[in-house]
Each structure stands twice: as structure tokens, then as C-alpha cells.
FIZAVO-278275 format. One record per residue (C-alpha): residue in one letter; y, x, z. Coordinates in steps of 0.25 Angstrom, whole numbers, padded with zeros to 4 digits, always signed. Layout:
# FIZAVO-278275
AYXZ/...
END
This chain:
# FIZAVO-278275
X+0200+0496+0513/X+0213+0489+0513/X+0226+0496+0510/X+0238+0499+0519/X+0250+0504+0515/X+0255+0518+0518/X+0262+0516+0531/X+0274+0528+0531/X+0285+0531+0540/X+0300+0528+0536/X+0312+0536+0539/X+0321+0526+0541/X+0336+0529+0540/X+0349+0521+0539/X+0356+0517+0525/X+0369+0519+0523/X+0378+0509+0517/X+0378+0516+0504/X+0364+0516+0504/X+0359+0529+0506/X+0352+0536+0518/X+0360+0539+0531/X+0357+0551+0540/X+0344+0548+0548/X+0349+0547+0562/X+0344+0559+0573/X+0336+0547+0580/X+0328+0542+0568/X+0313+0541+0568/X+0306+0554+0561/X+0299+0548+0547/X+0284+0545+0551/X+0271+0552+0543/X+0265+0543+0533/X+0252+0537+0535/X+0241+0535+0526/X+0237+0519+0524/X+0224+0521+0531/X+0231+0524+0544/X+0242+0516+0541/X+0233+0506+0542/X+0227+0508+0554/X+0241+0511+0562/X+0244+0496+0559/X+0229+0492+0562/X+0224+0486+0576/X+0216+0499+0578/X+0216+0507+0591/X+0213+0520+0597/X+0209+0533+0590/X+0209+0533+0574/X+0209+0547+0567/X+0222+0550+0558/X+0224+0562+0550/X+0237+0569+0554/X+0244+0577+0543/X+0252+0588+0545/X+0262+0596+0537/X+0253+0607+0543/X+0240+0608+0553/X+0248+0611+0564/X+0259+0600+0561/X+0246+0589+0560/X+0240+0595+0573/X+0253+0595+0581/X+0254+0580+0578/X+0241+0577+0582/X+0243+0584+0596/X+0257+0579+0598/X+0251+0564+0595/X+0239+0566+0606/X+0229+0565+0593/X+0216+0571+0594/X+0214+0580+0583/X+0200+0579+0575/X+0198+0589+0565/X+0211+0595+0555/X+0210+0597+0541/X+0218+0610+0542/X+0221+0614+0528/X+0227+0602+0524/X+0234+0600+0537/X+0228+0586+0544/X+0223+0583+0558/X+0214+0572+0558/X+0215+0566+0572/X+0211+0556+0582/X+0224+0546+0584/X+0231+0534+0590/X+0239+0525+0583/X+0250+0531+0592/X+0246+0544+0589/X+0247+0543+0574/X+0261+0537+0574/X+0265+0547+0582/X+0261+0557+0574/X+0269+0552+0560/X+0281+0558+0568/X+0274+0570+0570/X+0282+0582+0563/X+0272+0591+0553/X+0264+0577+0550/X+0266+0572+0535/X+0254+0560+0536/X+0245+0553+0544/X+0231+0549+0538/X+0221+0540+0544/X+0204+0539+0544/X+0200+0527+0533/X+0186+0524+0530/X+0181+0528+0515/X+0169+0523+0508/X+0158+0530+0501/X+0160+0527+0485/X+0145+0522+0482/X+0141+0509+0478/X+0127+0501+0478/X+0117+0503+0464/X+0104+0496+0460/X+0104+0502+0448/X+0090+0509+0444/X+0093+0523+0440/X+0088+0536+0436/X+0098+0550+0440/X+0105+0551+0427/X+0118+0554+0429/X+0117+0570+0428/X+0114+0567+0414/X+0128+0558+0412/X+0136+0570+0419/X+0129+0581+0411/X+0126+0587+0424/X+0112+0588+0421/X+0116+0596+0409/X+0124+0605+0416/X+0113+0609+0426/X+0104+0612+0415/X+0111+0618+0403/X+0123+0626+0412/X+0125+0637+0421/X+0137+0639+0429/X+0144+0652+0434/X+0135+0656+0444/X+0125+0658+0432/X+0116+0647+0438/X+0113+0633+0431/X+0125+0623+0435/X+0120+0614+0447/X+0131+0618+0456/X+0125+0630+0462/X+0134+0638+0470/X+0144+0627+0474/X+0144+0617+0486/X+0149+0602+0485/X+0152+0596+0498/X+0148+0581+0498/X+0158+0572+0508/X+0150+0560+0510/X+0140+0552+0521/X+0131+0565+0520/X+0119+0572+0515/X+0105+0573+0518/X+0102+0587+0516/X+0086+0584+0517/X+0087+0575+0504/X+0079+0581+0493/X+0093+0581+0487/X+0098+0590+0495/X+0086+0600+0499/X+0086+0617+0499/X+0097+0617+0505/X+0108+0610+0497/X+0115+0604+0509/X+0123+0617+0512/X+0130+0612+0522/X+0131+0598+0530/X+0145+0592+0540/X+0147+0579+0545/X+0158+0572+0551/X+0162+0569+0563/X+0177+0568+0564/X+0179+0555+0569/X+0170+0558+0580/X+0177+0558+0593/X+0166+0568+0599/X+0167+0578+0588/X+0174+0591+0591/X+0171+0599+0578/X+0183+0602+0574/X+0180+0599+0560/X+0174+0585+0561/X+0162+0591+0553/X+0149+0595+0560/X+0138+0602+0552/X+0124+0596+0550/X+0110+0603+0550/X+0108+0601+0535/X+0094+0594+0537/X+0102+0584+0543/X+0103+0570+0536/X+0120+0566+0537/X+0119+0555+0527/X+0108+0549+0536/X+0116+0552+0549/X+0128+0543+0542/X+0121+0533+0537/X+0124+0536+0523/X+0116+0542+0510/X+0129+0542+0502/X+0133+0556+0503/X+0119+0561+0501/X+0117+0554+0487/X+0131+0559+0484/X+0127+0572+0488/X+0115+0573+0477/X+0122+0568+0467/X+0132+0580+0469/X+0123+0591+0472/X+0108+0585+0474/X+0097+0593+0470/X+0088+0590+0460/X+0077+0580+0463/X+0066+0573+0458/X+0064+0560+0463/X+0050+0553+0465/X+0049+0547+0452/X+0053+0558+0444/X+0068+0556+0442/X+0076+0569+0445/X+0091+0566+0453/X+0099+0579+0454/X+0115+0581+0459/X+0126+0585+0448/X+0125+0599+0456/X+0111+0602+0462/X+0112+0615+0462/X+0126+0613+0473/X+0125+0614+0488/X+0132+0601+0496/X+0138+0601+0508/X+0140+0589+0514/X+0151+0581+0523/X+0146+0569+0530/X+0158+0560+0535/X+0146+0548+0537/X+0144+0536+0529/X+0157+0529+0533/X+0165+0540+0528/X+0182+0539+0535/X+0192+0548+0527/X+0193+0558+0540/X+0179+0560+0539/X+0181+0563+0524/X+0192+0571+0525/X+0186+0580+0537/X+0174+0584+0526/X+0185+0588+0516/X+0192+0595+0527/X+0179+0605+0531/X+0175+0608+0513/X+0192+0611+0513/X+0189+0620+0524/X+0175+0624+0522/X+0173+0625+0505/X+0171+0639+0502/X+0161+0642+0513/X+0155+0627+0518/X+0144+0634+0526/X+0152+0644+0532/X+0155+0659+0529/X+0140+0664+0533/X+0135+0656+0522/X+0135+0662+0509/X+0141+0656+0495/X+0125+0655+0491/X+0120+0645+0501/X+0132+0638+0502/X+0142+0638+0491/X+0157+0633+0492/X+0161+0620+0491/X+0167+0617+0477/X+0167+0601+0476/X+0169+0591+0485/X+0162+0576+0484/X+0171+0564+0489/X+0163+0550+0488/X+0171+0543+0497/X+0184+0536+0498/X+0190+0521+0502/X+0184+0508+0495/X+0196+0504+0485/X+0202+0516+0483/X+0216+0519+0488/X+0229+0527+0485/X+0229+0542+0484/X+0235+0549+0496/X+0239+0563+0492/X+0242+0563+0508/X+0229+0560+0514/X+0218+0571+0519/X+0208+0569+0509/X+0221+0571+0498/X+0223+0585+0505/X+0209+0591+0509/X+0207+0587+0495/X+0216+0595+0487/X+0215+0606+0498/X+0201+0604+0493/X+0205+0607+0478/X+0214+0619+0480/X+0203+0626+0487/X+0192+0624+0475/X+0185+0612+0480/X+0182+0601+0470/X+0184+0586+0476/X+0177+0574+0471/X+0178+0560+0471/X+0173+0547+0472/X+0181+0537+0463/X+0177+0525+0471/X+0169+0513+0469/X+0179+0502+0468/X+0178+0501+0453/X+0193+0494+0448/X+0200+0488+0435/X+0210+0501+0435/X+0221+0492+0441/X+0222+0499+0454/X+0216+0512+0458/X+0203+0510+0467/X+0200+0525+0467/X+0198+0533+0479/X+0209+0539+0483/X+0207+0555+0485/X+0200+0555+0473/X+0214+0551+0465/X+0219+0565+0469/X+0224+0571+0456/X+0222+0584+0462/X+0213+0592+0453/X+0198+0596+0456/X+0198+0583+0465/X+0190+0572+0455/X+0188+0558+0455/X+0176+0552+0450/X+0172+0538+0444/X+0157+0532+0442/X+0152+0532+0429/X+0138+0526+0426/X+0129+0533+0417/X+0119+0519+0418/X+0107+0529+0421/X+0104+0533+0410/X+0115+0547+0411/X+0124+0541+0400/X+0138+0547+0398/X+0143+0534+0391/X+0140+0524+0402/X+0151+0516+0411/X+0162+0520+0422/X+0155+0514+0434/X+0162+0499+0437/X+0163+0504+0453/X+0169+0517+0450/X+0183+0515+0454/X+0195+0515+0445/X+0210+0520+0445/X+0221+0513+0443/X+0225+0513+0427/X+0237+0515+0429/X+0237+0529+0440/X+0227+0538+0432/X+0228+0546+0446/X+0219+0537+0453/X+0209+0538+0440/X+0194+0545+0443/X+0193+0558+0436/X+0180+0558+0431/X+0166+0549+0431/X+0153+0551+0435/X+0142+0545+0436/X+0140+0536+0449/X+0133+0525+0445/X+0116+0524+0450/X+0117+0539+0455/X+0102+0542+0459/X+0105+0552+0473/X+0100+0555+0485/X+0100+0544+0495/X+0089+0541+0506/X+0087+0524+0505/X+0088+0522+0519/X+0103+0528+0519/X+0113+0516+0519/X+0121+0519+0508/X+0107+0524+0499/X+0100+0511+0502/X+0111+0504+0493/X+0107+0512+0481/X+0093+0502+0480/X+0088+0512+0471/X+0081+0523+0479/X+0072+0533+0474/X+0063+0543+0480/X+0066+0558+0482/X+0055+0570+0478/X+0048+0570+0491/X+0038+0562+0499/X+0050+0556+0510/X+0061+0555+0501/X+0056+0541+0498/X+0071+0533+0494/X+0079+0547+0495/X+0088+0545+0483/X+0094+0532+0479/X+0105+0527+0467/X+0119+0526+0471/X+0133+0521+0463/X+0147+0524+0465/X+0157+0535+0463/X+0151+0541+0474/X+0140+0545+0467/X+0152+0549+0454/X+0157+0558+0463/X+0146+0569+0467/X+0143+0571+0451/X+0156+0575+0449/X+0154+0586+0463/X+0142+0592+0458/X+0149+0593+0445/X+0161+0600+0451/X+0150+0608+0457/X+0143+0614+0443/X+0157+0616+0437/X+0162+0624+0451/X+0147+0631+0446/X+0152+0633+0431/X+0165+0639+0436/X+0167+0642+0450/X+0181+0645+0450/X+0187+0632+0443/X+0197+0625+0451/X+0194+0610+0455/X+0205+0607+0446/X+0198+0613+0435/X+0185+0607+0438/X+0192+0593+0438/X+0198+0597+0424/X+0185+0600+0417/X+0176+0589+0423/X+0188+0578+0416/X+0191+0585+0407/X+0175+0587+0401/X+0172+0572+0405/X+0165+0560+0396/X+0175+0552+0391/X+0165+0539+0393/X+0171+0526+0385/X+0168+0516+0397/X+0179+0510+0403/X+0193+0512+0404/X+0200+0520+0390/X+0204+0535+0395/X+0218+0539+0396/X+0224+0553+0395/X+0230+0555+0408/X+0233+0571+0416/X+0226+0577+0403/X+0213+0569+0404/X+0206+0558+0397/X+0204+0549+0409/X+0202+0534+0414/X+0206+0525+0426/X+0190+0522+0429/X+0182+0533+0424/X+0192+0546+0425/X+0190+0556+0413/X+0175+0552+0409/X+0162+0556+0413/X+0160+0571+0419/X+0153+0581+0410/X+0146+0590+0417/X+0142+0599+0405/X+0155+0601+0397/X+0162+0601+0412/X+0152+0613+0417/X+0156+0617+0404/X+0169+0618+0404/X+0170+0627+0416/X+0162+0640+0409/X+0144+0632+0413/X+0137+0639+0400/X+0122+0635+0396/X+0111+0641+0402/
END
């Protein structure tokens, strides 16, 4: 995706012989509201008609006056954090960087999904190089019940979910929304709609991406035709799922992170009970633009995320898969927020056998050696994960490796995947036993024990103490631990 730079208004004013500023005459130009690069870009583009921008406001009412005052159509609002996304001119948004209230203006850019293609023959080992399947069977968390994740709810932003997978069956899909903000004959207000949860939304985008990510999170445990068990870092959690469709736009995105800010504590509403379906604790993002990208404390993501944060709600994310030399940063962007409790994650290979000594994956993508803020936290493993993935998906049909399901039409329904995609969802269904072994640990706190409790693996790049850590430009702090993590935060034997 190729790079523009940020495109910001100036104040001009005169200069004095001296050299120092005059007095801006009464007549001058008001100072115009920085742009992000994407819609930079596509100011000085050839594009015409309608593209969606996101207005953001000092306050709501400050970014809703300038979209009405503009002649925008207004499409949905993140309301906590204060933004408008819209439906705008090029005129339109220009006349808008003059509006009073408004501090930036934020265009729609189109985001990838962070798997890669295997051919790799492989067995479901990498809960053995996590000590997940440890956890599960020797710890008990708070609630007194063994630590699979019971009594929380990860919410899975991705292509979708197919809720009548054997990964997902009884009733683990909780809840099911899927986007439709860029459609211009949508009227819900959020730019969600809720879907029957026998309904397929991974089929309906053409995906198969978010379901494998899903059952690596929080599949249940299954036993596949030819005797091999596959099971998620939390099978004992309940998902909820955001489909934004397979070619995934940062508004889309956002507009799923906007509805858990405003929807965590009660995600099916305040007639349903805690016990069918719990909280939302954590939080899986495997997407983000090919090649990485600078971090924008100013952007929506940046915002809904630490909103996120403050209210309890662990973020996760993909690192990326453009691999790198450590000479610049190719990580994704929002995942370089040094804001505790949100956790970047690399790709570590445990060669299928469940090793904690194998390789940083080569496609996991590295910081830059010099700015430790754009370095991953931690690694998981993301190479030749087994999940759930129907063959006949687009995305699933690249895995080359598919493998039958327990019943008699489940015929190519998991398949083996690659990427820090696939990183990602161990860490969320870790988060979501250590919210089990304590339930009133802040994010920051889980971020703090999962690095601080990771392997120390030798393979690639030294570690450096950096923010009180033993840490590394391309594989974080180490391999997680789910055991001494669990641990740590009060998980006692059974």
C-alpha cells in the first residue's frame, strides 16, 4: 500500500524583519484540521463522488455539527470517543478542516487479513508449546471450575463464523453481527445487523479466515476422523463474532470495535443473563495494512482502542506477516500502542512437534531495531495451525492440508493455516483463562504477567532490557506460558 505523506494545514503568518512572528492579521485563514495519510491521499487522487471519512470532534456534538454544516450524510458515530463516520465529497471534507470543534479528519483504507499459505503436514500441537493444554488440565480458576475460559466471552473481529461447525456447536456462538456501513441502503444506525446464529457469515463473505481464527481462540474440543484431537486455547469461552466480510476496510473495523466499547458488559443485551452469555474481556484483531505503517495515536482504531482498555477489555493483535531485517518497522500499526493490556503478537513455530525451543517464524513481522515501540510483545505460535476451516472457502482452500471433522458431512471441515493470524487468537483465549484465574485484573496487569512469565527462546535476534522487560525486535518478550502465567494471577491445581 503505498505511503503518502501527512497532509496538514499551515497557519501562515508574516515574519518580521527581526525574524520573529507578527500578529496574524483579522483577515487570515483559520489553520485547517490535519488529515490522516490515507485521506490525504485520496484528496490529491482522481477519485470522485461519495467516499466515507471519519470526522473527529473535540466533542460528539462538535463532529456532528460539522458534518450537518458540510451537507454530509452521517453513517453511524462512535460516540464515546467522539467521531462521525460519514458519507462525503471532496468539497465537503475540505470544508470541514475549517470546521470549529473538529481536530482531525481520518479516511476508509483497505486492510488485509495477516495469514499466509502452508503445505506443511501437521498434527494440533501447539497447545503443548503454550502450556495451554496444561493449564486446562491441572488448573482451576476463580469460578472454581477447570481453566478453559468459562465465564468469559472473546469477541472475534474477522471475515466471520460458522456457528454450525463442529468447532463451534452447543451453543458457543453467543452472539453473531455483521457489517454493513458502507451500504448506502442501511439505516441501522450502528452499521451492525444481528444474524440468526445458524447462520453461516464466513460463507456469506467468502472468507473461512475468521472461522479458523475463531477455534483457535475458543473452539471446542474435537476429535477429527483420524483420531487427532484439535481444541482452542479456551474451549470452555463463548465467541462473539463481528463479521466486516473478507475484504476487511478500516471503518468496517472500527465500526466492530465501536459496538464491543459499547456493548462489553452485556453483549446480548440486559435480558440475558451473565451465564448464557458472559462479558466480553478480550478482544482479537487479525488484521491490519500489508507493510505495516506508522502509529497514529490520532486515528479511530488508536481511540476505541484505549477506551477499550480503560473499561476492562483486553486487545490483541496480529503483528503482521511482512517478516523484515529490523531495519525499519513493518509491524501493524495499532498493535505498536504502548498502552497496557493492548498486546502485539509475533509467530513462533513449534515445527509440530509442540516444542518450546523451535524458531521465530521468518513471516512474523519485525520492528525496527532501533524504536523498541514498534517491537511485538510476545510470540505465539502461528505456524501450521490445524483449525476450523471448510475446504471449499477461499482463503481455507490455500491451507492444502484439509482434514475431516467428527461427523459424516464434515468432509475437509478443518484445514492448516500460517501467519500471525493465527499467533493472535492463542494469546485471546489465553487472556481469556487468565480473566478466569482472576477476574478482576486489569488489562495492564494481564499484559504484565503474560511478558513477564514468557520463554526466553534463543532463536533469533539477542534480547535487550528495554521498559523493565527482556524483550526483542522480532519476537517480543519470548514465548507465552500459559501455566506460570495462569499462575501468577492466583490458578491452583486441581
Amino acid at each position: 500500500m503505498p505511503r503518502r505523506g501527512l497532509l496538514t494545514g499551515l497557519l501562515v503568518s508574516g515574519l518580521i524583519a527581526g525574524g520573529s512572528l507578527a500578529a496574524m492579521p483579522a483577515s487570515a485563514e483559520p489553520a485547517l484540521v490535519p488529515l490522516s495519510p490515507s485521506l490525504a491521499g485520496q484528496l490529491l487522487s482522481a477519485v470522485t463522488g461519495q467516499m466515507p471519512v471519519m470526522v473527529h470532534g473535540a466533542t460528539l456534538a462538535d463532529a456532528q455539527r460539522a458534518v450537518a454544516a458540510t451537507g454530509m450524510r452521517q453513517v453511524t458515530a462512535f460516540r464515546q470517543i467522539g467521531v462521525v463516520v460519514a458519507s462525503a465529497t471532496k468539497p465537503q471534507i475540505e470544508a470541514a478542516r475549517t470546521q470549529p470543534g473538529v481536530t482531525y479528519l481520518e479516511g476508509d483504507q483497505p486492510i488485509a487479513v495477516h495469514a499466509v499459505p502452508t503445505q506443511v503436514a501437521t498434527r494440533s500441537t501447539s497447545l503443548l508449546a503454550t502450556r495451554g493444554l496444561e493449564a486446562q488440565q491441572t488448573l482451576t480458576g476463580a469460578n472454581g471450575a477447570a481453566l478453559d475460559g468459562t465465564g468469559i466471552s472473546v469477541a472475534i473481529i474477522d471475515s466471520g463464523i460458522d456457528p454450525t461447525h463442529p468447532a463451534f456447536a452447543g451453543g458457543k456462538v453467543v452472539r453473531s453481527l455483521k457489517s454493513v456501513c458502507l451500504d448506502e441502503s442501511n439505516t441501522n444506525t450502528n452499521c451492525l445487523v444481528d444474524m440468526p446464529r445458524s447462520v453461516d457469515t464466513d460463507t456469506l463473505s467468502l472468507g473461512g479466515h475468521g472461522s479458523h481464527v475463531s477455534s483457535i481462540a475458543a473452539g471446542r474440543v474435537v476429535t477429527l476422523s483420524d483420531g487427532t484431537k484439535v481444541s482452542g486455547a479456551a474451549p470452555g469461552a463463548s465467541i462473539v463474532s463481528l463479521s466486516t466480510g473478507a475484504a476487511v476496510v478500516i471503518v468496517s473495523a472500527d465500526t466492530a470495535l465501536n459496538w464491543v466499547l459499547e456493548h462489553h458488559a452485556k453483549p446480548c443485551g440486559d435480558s440475558v443473563l451473565p451465564a448464557q452469555c458472559p462479558p466480553i474481556r478480550v478482544v482479537n484483531n487479525s488484521y491490519g495494512p500489508e507493510g505495516g505503517g506508522k502509529f497514529d495515536q490520532n486515528s479511530a482504531t488508536v481511540k476505541l482502542q484505549r477506551e477499550l482498555v480503560k473499561q476492562g477489555v483486553v486487545m490483541v493483535w496480529a503483528a503482521g506477516n511482512d517478516g523484515g531485517d529490523g531495519s525499519k518497522s513493518l509491524t501493524n500499526p495499532p498493535a505498536q500502542d504502548p498502552t497496557g493490556g493492548i498486546i502485539s503478537v509475533a509467530s513462533y513455530n513449534d515445527q509440530g512437534t509442540g516444542t518450546r525451543s523451535g524458531p521465530v517464524s521468518k513471516f512474523s513481522s519485525r520492528g525496527a531495531k532501533t524504536d523498541a515501540s514498534t517491537w511485538p510483545d510476545i510470540s505465539a505460535p502461528g505456524e501450521n495451525i490445524v483449525g476450523a476451516c471448510r475446504a471449499y472457502l477461499p482463503i481455507c482452500s490455500t491451507g492444502l492440508k484439509p482434514q475431516s471433522g467428527p461427523g459424516l458431512l464434515d468432509v475437509g471441515s478443518y484445514n492448516t493455516l500460517s501467519g500471525t493470524s493465527m499467533a493472535a487468537p492463542q494469546i485471546t483465549g489465553i487472556v481469556a483463562l487468565l480473566f478466569q484465574a482472576d477476574p478482576a485484573a486489569t488489562p495492564a496487569e494481564i499484559e504484565k504477567v503474560l511478558k513477564s512469565t514468557a520463554l526466553r527462546y534463543s532463536d533469533g535476534s539477542p534480547y535487550q532490557q528495554v521498559g523493565g522487560y527482556s524483550t526483542s525486535f522480532d519476537k517480543g518478550t519470548g514465548l507465552v506460558d500459559t501455566m506460570s502465567a495462569s499462575e501468577a494471577l492466583g490458578a491452583h491445581s486441581h
